[in-house]
C-alpha positions in Angstrom: 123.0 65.4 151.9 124.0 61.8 152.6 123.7 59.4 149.8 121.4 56.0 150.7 118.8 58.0 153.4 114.7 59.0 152.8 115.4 62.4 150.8 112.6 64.8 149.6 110.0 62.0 150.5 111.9 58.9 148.6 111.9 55.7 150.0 115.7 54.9 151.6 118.0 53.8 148.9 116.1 54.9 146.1 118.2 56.2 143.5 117.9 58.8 140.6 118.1 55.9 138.0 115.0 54.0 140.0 112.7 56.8 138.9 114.0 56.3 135.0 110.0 55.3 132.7 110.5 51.5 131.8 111.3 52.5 128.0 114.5 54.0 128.9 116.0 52.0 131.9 117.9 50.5 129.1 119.7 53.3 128.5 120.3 54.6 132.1 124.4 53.8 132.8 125.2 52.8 135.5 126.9 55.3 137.3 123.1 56.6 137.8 122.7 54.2 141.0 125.2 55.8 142.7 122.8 59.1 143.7 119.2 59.8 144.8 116.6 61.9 143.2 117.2 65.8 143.5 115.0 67.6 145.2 112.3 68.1 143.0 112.1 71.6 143.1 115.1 71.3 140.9 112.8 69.6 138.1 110.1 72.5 138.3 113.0 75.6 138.7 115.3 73.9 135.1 111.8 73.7 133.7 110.9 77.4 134.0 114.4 78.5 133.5 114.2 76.5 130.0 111.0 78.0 129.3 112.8 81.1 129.6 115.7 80.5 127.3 113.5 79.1 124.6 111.2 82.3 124.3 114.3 84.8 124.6 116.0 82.8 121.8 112.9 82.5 120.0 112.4 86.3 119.9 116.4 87.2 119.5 117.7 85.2 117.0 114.0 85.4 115.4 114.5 89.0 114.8 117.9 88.0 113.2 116.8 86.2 110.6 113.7 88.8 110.2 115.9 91.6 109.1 118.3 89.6 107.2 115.3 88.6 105.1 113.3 91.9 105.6 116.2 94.3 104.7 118.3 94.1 101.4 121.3 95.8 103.0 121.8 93.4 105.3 122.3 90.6 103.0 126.0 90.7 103.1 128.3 87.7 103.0 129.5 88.6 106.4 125.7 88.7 107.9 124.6 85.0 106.2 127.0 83.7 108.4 125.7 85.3 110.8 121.8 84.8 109.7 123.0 80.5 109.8 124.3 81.2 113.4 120.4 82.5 114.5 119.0 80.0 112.4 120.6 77.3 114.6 120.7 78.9 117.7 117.1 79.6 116.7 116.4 75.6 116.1 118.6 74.5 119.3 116.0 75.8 121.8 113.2 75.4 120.0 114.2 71.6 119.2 115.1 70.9 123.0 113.3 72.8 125.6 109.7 72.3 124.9 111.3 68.4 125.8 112.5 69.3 128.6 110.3 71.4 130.2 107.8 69.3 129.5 109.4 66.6 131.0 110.6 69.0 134.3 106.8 69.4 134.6 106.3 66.4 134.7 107.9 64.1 137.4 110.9 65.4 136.3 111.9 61.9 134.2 112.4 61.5 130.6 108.5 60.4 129.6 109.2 60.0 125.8 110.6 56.8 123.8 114.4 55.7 123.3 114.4 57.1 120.3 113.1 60.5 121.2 116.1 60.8 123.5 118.5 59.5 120.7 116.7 62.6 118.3 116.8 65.1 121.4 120.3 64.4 121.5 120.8 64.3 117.9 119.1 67.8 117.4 121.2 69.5 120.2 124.5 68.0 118.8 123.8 69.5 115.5 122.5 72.9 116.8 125.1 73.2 118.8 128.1 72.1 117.0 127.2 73.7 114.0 126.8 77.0 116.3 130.6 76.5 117.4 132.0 76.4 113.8 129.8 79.6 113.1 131.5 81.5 115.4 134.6 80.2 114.3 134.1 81.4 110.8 132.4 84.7 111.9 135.8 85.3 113.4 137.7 84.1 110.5 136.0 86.6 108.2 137.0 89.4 110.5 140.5 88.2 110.5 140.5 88.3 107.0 139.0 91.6 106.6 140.9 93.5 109.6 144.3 91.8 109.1 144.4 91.0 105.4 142.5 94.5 104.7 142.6 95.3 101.2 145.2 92.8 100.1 143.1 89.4 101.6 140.5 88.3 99.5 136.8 89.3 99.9 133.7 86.8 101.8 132.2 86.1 98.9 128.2 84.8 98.7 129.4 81.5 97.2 132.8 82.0 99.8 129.9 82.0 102.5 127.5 79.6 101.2 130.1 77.0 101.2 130.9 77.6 104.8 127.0 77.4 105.8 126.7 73.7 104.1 130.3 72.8 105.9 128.7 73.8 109.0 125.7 71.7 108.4 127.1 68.6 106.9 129.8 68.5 109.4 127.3 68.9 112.6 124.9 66.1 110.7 127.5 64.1 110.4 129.7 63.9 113.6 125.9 64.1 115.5 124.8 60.8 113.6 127.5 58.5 114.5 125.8 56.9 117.6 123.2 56.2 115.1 125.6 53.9 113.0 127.1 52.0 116.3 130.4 54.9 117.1 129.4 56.4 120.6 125.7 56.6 122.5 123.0 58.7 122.6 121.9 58.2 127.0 119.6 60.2 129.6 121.9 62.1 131.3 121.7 64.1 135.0 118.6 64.2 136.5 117.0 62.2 133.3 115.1 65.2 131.7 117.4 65.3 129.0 119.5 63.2 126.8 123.5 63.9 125.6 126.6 61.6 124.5 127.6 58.8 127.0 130.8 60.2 128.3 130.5 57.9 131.3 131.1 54.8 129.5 134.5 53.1 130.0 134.3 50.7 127.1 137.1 52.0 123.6 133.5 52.7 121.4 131.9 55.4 123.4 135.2 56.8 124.9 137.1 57.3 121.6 133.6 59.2 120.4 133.6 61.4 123.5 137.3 61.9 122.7 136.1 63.0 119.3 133.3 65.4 120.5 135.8 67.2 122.9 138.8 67.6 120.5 136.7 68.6 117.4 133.6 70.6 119.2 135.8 72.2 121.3 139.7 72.6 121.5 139.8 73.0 117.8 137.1 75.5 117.2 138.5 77.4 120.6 142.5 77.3 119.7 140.9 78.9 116.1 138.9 81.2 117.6 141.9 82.7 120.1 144.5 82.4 117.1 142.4 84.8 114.9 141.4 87.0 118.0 145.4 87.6 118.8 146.3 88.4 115.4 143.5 90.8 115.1 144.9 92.7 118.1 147.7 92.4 117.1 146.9 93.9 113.8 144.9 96.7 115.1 147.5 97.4 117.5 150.4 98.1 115.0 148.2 100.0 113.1 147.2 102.4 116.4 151.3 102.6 117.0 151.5 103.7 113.3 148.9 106.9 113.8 150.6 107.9 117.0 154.0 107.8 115.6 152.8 109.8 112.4 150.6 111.9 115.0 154.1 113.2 117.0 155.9 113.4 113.7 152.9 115.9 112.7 153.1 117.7 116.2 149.8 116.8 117.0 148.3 115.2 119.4 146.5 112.4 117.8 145.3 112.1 114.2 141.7 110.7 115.4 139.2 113.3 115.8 138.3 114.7 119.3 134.4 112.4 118.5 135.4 109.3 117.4 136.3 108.3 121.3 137.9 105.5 122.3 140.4 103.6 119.5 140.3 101.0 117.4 142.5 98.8 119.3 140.7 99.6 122.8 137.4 98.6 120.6 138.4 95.6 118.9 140.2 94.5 121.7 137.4 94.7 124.4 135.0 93.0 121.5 137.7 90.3 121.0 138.0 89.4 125.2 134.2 90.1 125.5 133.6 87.3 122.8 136.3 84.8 123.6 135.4 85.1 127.7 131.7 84.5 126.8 132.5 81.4 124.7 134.9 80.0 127.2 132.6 80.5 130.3 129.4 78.8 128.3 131.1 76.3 126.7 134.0 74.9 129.2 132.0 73.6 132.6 130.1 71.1 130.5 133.9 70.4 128.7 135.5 70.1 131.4 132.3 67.4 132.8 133.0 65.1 129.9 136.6 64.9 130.3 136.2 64.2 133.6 134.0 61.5 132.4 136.4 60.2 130.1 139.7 60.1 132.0 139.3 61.0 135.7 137.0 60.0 138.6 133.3 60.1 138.2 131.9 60.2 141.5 132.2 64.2 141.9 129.7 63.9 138.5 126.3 63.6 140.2 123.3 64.5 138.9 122.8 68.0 139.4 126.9 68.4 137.9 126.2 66.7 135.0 123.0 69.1 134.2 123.3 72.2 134.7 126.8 72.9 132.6 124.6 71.6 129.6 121.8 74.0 130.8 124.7 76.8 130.6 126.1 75.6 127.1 122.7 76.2 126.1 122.4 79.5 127.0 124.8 81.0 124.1 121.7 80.5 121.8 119.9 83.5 123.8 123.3 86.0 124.2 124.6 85.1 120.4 122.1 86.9 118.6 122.9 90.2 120.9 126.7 89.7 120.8 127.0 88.9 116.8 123.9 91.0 114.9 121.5 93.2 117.5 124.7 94.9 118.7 125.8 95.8 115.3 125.0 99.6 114.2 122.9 98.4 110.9 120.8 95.9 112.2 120.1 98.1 115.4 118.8 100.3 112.5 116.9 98.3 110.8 115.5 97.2 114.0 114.5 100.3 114.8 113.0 100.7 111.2 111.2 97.7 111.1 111.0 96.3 114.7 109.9 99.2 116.6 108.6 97.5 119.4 112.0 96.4 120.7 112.5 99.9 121.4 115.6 100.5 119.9 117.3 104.3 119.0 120.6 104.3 116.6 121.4 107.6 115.9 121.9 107.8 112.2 125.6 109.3 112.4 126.5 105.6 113.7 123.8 103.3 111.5 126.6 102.9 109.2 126.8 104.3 105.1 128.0 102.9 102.7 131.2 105.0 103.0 132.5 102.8 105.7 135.0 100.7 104.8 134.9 97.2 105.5 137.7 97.3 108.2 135.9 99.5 110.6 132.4 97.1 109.9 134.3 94.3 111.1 135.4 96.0 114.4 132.2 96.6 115.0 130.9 94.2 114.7 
């Protein structure tokens, strides 16, 4: 496609910015007249897509919080972090794409008020960051529990209620600064939706982008991978232990022939599973703002600049099933009490009380 010609029936030298609604042109930066309108089967395709994502998040992370308040066992310290992490994922969806879609649907342009984009923006901030440091304290608790074991101290419910309100302060906080003068909300992409301007060259919006990326994302991800390698690590030595007392035995292994594969092979494949899924959601529309912020901008057109945010977005539909539905005890309760998702959990692996709380955390 050449820049500046009559594409998808616009006029020659029309530009994506041209077709922002007179409430927002304000807003619109500048780098925006640099690229026509996308074809607008673009608009009607993010749309559906989004319609999509909402209703599977609505329904996954919906049953989350459904059991958590529906079953007694499940209210563990452990699952209220987890609960908080459906609640938002749960709010980030419903909060943005009814927007958006609505506003794919329609001439694919933002049709709302400047201050509905600054509150889209502010609502996905919030969702999402607070989402990041969820994960980041789901981990912790399994680092604590699998590499402290007995000798680290128990999540507690007040333990866990004061990481909840951390998570929500902190993601109010950092996600109101634009509205106190540090950073902007803008339409961003193809103007159906609304983020940070990381496009901006002046010290204001460029030392909040800076901020966003160091504290939404290297920090939360250099927390999540240090807890992941020690629980390896941890599980590992522990494996190495039972073989060594296994040959000292003359046996051949002091697991039983059912349990299958080990604890490390488990933990570990949970650990790479998790960690690759957060990396491959979350860096593309990372690695768009830093190009934003230090490097060249013209490889950031429209269509660049909206579908890694339309990725990021898609954790809130795969977290539920990675952090709760997978787990053995909410798979039964689900089959208990949400028989329609058609689930079967054998009740050998539902998990008893007997279990002790290392093995919960690898499974989960």
């Amino acid at each position: 496609m050449s820049y500046g010609s009559t594409e998808f029936g616009y006029p020659s030298g029309v530009t994506v910015a041209d077709l922002a609604a007179p409430q927002i042109k304000h807003l619109i930066n500048p780098h925006w007249n640099n690229y026509p309108p996308v074809n607008p089967m673009w608009h009607y395709l993010l749309g559906v897509i989004y319609v999509f994502l909402g209703t599977a998040s609505f329904l996954g992370n919906g049953v989350v919080i459904y059991l958590f308040l529906k079953v007694k066992k499940l209210r563990t310290p452990s699952n209220l972090l987890i609960t908080n992490l459906a609640i938002l994922d749960f709010n980030m969806l419903l909060s943005n794409f009814p927007i958006f879609a609505w506003n794919s649907f329609n001439g694919g342009v933002w049709l709302f008020s400047a201050f509905a984009c600054e509150v889209y923006s502010f609502c996905g901030m919030v969702t999402g960051l607070g989402a990041i440091w969820s994960l980041v304290f789901i981990t912790y608790d399994r680092y604590n529990v699998i590499v402290h074991g007995v000798s680290g101290a128990p999540l507690t419910f007040g333990k866990a209620g004061a990481m909840v309100v951390f998570i929500w302060v902190n993601g109010c906080l950092s996600s109101s600064a634009p509205f106190f003068g540090w950073g902007n909300y803008i339409p961003e992409g193809i103007l159906d939706s609304c983020s940070i301007d990381y496009l901006a060259t002046d010290f204001n919006n460029k030392s909040y982008g800076i901020f966003v990326f160091v504290w939404c994302y290297v920090i939360p991800l250099s927390s999540i991978l240090y807890f992941y390698f020690f629980i390896i690590k941890s599980v590992a030595a522990h494996e190495s232990a039972m073989r060594a007392q296994a040959k000292k035995m003359n046996v051949a292994s002091l697991r039983s022939g059912t349990e299958g594969e080990s604890a490390e092979m488990r933990v570990a494949k949970v650990a790479i599973f998790n960690v690759s899924l957060w990396i491959c959601c979350w860096s593309p529309y990372c690695y768009v703002v830093v190009q934003g912020l230090f490097f060249d901008q013209s490889p950031i057109t429209p269509l660049v600049s909206t579908l890694p945010a339309l990725l990021a977005k898609t954790c809130s539909c795969y977290n539920p099933m990675v952090y709760a539905l997978g787990h053995p005890r909410f798979r039964a309760a689900m089959e208990e009490h949400v028989p329609f998702c058609c689930v079967y959990e054998p009740a050998a692996t539902s998990g008893g009380d007997g279990k002790s709380a290392a093995t919960e955390g690898e499974k989960n």
